[in-house]
C-alpha positions, 0 to 999 in steps of 0.5 A: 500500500502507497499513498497513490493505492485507491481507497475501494482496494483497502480490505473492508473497504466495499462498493458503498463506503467507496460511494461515500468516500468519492462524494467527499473526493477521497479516492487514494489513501493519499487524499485521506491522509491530508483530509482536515475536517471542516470544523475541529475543536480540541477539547484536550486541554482543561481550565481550572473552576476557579478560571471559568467564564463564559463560553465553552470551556472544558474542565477535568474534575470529580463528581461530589454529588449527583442529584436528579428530579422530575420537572414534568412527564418525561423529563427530569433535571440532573444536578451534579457538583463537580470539584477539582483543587481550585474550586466546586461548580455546580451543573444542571443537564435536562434529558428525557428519559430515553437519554440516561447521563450517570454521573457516580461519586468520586468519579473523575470526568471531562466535563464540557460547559456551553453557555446558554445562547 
């Protein structure tokens, strides 16, 4: 395999996901390794609580308490408090109940903060 070796010969790689790849014009591995996404966002680096503002921000901390109520027919409030060595903050996750999101004590999680628009 090269870079100029067409994506529909890679084993796996059949009729449909070859339609799929052409409509986006990959048709070498070449091509599909200097493909850059329209939109990328790095999530990788963490800011302290103490340092939040407005905006997306992730944070890395652990759960210290995870409270849930019902607001109407279906729909229920999950509130978490999450903490690291600067700080607590709390957050509030609206969800269906098809939509489980279980946060459990002591846990540590990457938590990403988007501010209401």
């Amino acid at each position: 395999m090269n870079l100029s070796t067409r994506l529909t010969e890679i084993k796996g790689v059949g009729a449909k996901i070859g339609e799929i790849l052409l409509a986006v014009n990959l048709k070498t591995v070449g091509d599909l390794i200097n493909f850059l996404p329209r939109k990328f966002e790095d999530f990788s680096g963490g800011s302290k609580i103490v340092d939040l503002s407005p905006g997306k921000v992730t944070i890395k901390a652990r759960v210290e308490s995870v409270s849930t109520r019902f607001v109407r027919r279906r729909m229920r409030v999950t509130t978490a408090v999450f903490a690291d060595d600067s700080g607590k903050v709390r957050a509030l996750r609206r969800s269906k109940l098809s939509k489980i999101y279980r946060y459990r004590l002591g846990d540590f999680c990457q938590f990403i903060r988007h501010d209401a628009a």
